[in-house]
N, C-alpha and C positions, 0 to 999 in steps of 0.2 A: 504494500500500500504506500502511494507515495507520501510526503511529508504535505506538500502542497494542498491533496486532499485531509488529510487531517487538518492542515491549519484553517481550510475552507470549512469544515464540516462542523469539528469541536464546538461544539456553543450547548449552552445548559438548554433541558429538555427531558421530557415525562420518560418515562419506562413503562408506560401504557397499558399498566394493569387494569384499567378502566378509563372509558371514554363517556364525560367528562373526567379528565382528572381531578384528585379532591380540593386543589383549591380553587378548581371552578366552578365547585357546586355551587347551583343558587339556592343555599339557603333561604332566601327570604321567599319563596314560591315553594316549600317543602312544608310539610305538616306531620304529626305524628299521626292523622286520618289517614292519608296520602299516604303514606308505609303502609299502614293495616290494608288500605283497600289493594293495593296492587300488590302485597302480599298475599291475599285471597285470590284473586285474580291470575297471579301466576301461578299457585298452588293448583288451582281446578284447573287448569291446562294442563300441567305438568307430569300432578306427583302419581298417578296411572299409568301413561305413559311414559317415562322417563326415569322418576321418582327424583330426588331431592338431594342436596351436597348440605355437609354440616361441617363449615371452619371452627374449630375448638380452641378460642388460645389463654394458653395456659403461662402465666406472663414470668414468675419468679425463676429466677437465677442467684445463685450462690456468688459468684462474684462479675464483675462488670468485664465483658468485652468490650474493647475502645473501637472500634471497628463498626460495632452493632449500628443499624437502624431502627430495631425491631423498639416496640412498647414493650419494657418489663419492669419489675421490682427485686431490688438486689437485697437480700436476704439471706440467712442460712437458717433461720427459724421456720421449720417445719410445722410447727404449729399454725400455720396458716393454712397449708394445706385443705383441712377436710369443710370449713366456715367456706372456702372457695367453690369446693365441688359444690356444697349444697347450693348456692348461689346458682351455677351454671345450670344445673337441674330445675331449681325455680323458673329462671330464664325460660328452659326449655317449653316446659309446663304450659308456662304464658303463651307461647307460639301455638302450643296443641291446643287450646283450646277457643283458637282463632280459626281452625279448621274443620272440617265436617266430615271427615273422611279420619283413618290412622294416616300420618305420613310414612312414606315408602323412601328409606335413605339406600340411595346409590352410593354415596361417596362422604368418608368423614376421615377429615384429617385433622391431628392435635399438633398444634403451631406455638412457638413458643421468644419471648424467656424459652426455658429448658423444661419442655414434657417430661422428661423424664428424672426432674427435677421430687416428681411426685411419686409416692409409694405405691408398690403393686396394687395393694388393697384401695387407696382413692383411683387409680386408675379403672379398676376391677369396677369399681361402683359409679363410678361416672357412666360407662360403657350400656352396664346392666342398666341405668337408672333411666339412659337415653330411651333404649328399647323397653321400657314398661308400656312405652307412650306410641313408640313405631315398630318398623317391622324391616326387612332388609330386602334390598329389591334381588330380582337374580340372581343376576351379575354386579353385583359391587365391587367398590375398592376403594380399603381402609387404608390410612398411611401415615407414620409420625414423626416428628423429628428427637432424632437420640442423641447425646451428648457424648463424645465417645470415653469420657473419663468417668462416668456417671452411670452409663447402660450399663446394667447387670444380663446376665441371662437372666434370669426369673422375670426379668421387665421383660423381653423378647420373648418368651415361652410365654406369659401372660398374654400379652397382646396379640401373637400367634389366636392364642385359643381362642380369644373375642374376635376372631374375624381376620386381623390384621396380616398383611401379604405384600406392602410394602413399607421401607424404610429406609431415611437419609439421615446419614450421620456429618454433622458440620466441619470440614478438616480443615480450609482456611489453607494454610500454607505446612509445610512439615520444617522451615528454615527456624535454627531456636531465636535465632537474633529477631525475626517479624513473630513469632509468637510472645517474643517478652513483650514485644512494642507494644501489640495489639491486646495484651492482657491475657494470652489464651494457650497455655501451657501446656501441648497433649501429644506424647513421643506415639510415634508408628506403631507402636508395639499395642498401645491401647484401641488403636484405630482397627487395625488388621483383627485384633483379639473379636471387638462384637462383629464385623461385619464377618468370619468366621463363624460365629457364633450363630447369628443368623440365616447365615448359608445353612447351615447342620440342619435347626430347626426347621426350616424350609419355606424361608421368605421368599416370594418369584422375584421381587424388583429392590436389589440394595443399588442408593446413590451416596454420594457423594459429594460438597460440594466443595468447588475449588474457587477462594475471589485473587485474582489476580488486580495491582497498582498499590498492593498494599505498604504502607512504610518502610524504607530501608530493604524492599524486594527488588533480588534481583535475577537477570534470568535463567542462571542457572538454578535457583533457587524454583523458579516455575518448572523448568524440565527435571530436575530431581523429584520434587511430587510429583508430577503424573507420573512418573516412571516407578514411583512409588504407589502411590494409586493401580497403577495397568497392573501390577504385580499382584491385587488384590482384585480385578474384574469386578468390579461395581457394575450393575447392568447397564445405570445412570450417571450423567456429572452434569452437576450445575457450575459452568464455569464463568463467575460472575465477577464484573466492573467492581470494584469498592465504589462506593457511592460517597465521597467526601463531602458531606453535610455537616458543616460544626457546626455553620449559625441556625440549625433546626434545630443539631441533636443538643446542642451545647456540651459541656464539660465531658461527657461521653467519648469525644473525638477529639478532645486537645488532650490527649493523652504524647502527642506528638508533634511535631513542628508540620507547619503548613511543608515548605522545604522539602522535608522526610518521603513524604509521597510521590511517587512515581508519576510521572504525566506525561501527556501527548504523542510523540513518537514514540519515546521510548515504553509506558504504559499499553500501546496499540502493537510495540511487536511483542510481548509479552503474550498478548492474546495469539496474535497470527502464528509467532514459535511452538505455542499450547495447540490451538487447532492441529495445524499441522502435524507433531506428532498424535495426540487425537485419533488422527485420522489412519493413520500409519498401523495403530492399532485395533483399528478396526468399529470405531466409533463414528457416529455421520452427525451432522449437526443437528438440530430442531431446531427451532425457530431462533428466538434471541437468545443467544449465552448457555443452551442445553446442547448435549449430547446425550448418546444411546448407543447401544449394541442393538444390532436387527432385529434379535429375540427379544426386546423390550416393548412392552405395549406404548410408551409414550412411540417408539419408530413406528410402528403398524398405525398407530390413529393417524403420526405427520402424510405417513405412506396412501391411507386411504382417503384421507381429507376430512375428518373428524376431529382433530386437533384442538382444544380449548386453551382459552387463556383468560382469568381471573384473577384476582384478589390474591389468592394462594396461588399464582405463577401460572405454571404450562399444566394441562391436565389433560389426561388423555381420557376421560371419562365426563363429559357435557351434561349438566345438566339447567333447565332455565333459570332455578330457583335455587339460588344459595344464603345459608341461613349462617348469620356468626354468631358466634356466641364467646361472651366473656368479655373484658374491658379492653375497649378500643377497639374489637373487631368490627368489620363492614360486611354487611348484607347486601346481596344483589338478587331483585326480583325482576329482573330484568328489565322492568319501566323503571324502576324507581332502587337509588342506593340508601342507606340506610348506617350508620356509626356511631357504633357504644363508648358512650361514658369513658374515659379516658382512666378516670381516676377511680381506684379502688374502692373507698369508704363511699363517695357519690352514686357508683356502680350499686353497692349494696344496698343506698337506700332508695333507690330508684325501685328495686324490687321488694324490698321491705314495704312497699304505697303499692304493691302489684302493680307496676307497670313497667311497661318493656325498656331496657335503658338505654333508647336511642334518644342523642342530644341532637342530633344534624345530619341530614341529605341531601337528597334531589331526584326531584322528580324529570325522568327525561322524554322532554320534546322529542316530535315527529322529527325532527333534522339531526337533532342526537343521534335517535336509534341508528338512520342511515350510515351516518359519521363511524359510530362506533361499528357497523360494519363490517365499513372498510377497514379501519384500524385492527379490527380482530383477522381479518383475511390476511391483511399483508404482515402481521405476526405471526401467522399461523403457519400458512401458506404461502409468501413471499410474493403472494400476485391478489389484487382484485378486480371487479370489472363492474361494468354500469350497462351492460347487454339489455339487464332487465332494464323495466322504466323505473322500477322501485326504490333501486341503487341510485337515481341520480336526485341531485341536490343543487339549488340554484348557482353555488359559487363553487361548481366542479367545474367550470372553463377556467376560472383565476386559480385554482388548484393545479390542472394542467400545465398551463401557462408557467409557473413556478418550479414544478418538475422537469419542465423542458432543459433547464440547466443540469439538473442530473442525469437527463441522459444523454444530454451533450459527454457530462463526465463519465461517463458509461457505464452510471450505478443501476439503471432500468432502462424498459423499453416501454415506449407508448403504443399502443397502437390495437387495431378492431375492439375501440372501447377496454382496453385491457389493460392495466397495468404489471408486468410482470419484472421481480427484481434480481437483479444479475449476480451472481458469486462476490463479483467486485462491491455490490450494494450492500452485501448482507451488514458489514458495519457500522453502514448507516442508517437502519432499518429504521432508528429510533428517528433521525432528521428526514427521511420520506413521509413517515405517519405524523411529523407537525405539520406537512404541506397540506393536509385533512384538516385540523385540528383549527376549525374556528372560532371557538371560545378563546383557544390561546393568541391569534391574530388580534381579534375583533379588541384584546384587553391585554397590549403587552405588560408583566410585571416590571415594577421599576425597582424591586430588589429580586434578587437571583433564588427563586424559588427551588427548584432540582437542580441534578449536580450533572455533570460533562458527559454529553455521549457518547467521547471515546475516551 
């Protein structure tokens, strides 16, 4: 990739877990009516045929990665533990009895802080507690994230039994000098142990994930993990961007000098040197920042054109209706987004008054849904098109018009209404999908909300 293009491309911009992104929501045109109704709404279309996703996140961590993005609470007092489960249950409760039918979950995944932060037995009861109220579709798929210093077997044999058939364990870098930086201390030896461990028991889909531009990373330091990683065939890797966010995350991420962190060229061939071997081994890419071995169902859905992307990332398992649960989580009923309580004790007494602890959303407009669309195709898929008349939207000529410099640069092709995007484009995938993105046009931010998209 040349430099030129990077220095053209690099400019801050969404990761496009959701279209609007959240700080476009209009809140002031959202209601906590407006959630219930297109909650019901999307539920009676869906949860028969499809059935329903359940993001779980479970926030506490023992101590602080500097690195992190995520919402958590840093703690080693366990006694918080089960006051939280019952909480999340309550939550639950409150959704069931919004519905008229049992819900049918296809897909629950436990997000964290560190799931596995929490004891078999509140795991155990959260699980059971869920399914009092539902029932499990087909074809599901359970998935959580494990902390590789923390996963016991009895965690992995547990969650085995409850269903569970995939899981990602956090590896970040294997270098000791970026794991001091970044606060996150976890030798190979513990790594290889669980994802072992759950090979044995008989998980189909262990990942991995890998953030390359991390502090003080360098590249041999990227090709010594994968090559440590390959040695251990994860069927998955999430090989992602650090997201240098201080002025969001605050003190979380000055754990290190601006300096310290990796950028631009040199941050982008870190990526290219990683793909490339990657690929060497027999890994293909998915959409933004994943890979997969062929055998993995995330390759089979990119393969078939089923591919999703939400809130909790790539999923190879779609469904309309995504319910989150726990503080800070976001719901997507696909008219309308929906995000909890942020803060803990708030959280609690929001349901403590029975009611659901959503503080803010949005409700999306006929030009959203199109928008997000596209955004979801060319994530998913690397192409979309406006063949149909449904696809098109009034300001898709000044959209064009705008891409036309990219495929002057020979990141995509235009053409029989199609947009398809080239090898060369895939790393800019994130700056083709702002060329869509007219909330972020129509309202440039005059401080730098998101962080660099190479």
């Amino acid at each position: 990739m040349s430099a030129s293009l990077i220095q053209k491309y690099n400019v801050p911009g969404p990761r496009y877990t959701s279209y609007p992104t959240v700080p476009y929501w209009d809140e002031q045109t959202f209601s906590y009516q407006i959630w219930k109704d297109t909650l019901k709404k999307s539920f009676s279309e869906s949860n028969a045929k499809e059935g329903i996703s359940l993001y779980i996140h479970l926030p506490f961590c023992e101590s602080m990665c500097t690195f992190c993005g995520c919402h958590k609470r840093i703690t080693k007092n366990h006694s918080v533990e089960h006051p939280y489960i019952e909480a999340l249950l309550k939550e639950w409760y409150l959704y069931c009895q919004l519905f008229d039918e049992k819900p049918i979950i296809k897909e629950i995944h436990l997000g964290g802080g560190t799931p596995t932060f929490f004891s078999i037995k509140n795991l155990e009861d959260l699980i059971n507690g869920i399914f009092t109220s539902a029932k499990k579709a087909t074809s599901y798929e359970f998935s959580f994230e494990g902390h590789p210093n923390n996963t016991t077997r009895e965690h992995l044999q547990k969650l085995y039994d409850l269903g569970f058939r995939r899981v990602s364990f956090g590896v970040q870098d294997y270098s000791e000098t970026v794991q001091k930086a970044i606060h996150r201390v976890q030798p190979f030896h513990n790594v290889a142990k669980v994802t072992l461990q759950a090979r044995e028991i008989g998980y189909t889909s262990i990942g991995h994930d890998i953030i390359f531009g991390l502090p003080f990373q360098e590249i041999e330091d990227i090709v010594d993990t994968i090559e440590k990683t390959k040695s251990l065939q994860p069927d998955r890797l999430a090989f992602y961007s650090y997201a240098h966010v201080p002025w969001i995350k605050g003190n979380g991420q000055r754990g290190f000098k601006d300096e310290d962190v990796p950028k631009d060229e040199k941050k982008r061939m870190f990526y290219e040197v990683g793909k490339k071997i990657l690929r060497e081994k027999g890994y293909y890419e998915i959409g933004m920042d994943h890979f997969a071995l062929e055998t993995d169902s995330l390759y089979q859905s990119f393969e078939n054109g089923s591919l999703h992307r939400n809130f909790m990332g790539y999923s190879s398992s779609k469904t309309q209706l995504m319910i989150g649960l726990g503080v800070s989580s976001i719901s997507d009923s696909w008219y309308s987004f929906a995000q909890n309580e942020k803060n803990i004790e708030d959280y609690y007494q929001l349901l403590e008054w029975n009611k659901l602890p959503v503080v803010k959303g949005h409700f999306l407009t006929n030009e959203d849904l199109i928008i997000r669309k596209h955004i979801l195709n060319l994530m998913c898929q690397f192409e979309t098109s406006w063949e149909n008349t449904s696809a098109y939207f009034e300001e898709l000529p000044d959209v064009i018009i705008q891409l036309q410099e990219m495929q002057d640069d020979g990141l995509l092709t235009i053409e029989d209404k199609t947009i398809r995007i080239h090898e060369k484009g895939k790393p800019f995938i994130r700056n083709i999908c702002m060329a869509f993105d007219l909330r972020l046009k129509r309202k440039i931010p005059e401080n730098q909300l998101f962080s660099m998209t190479i």
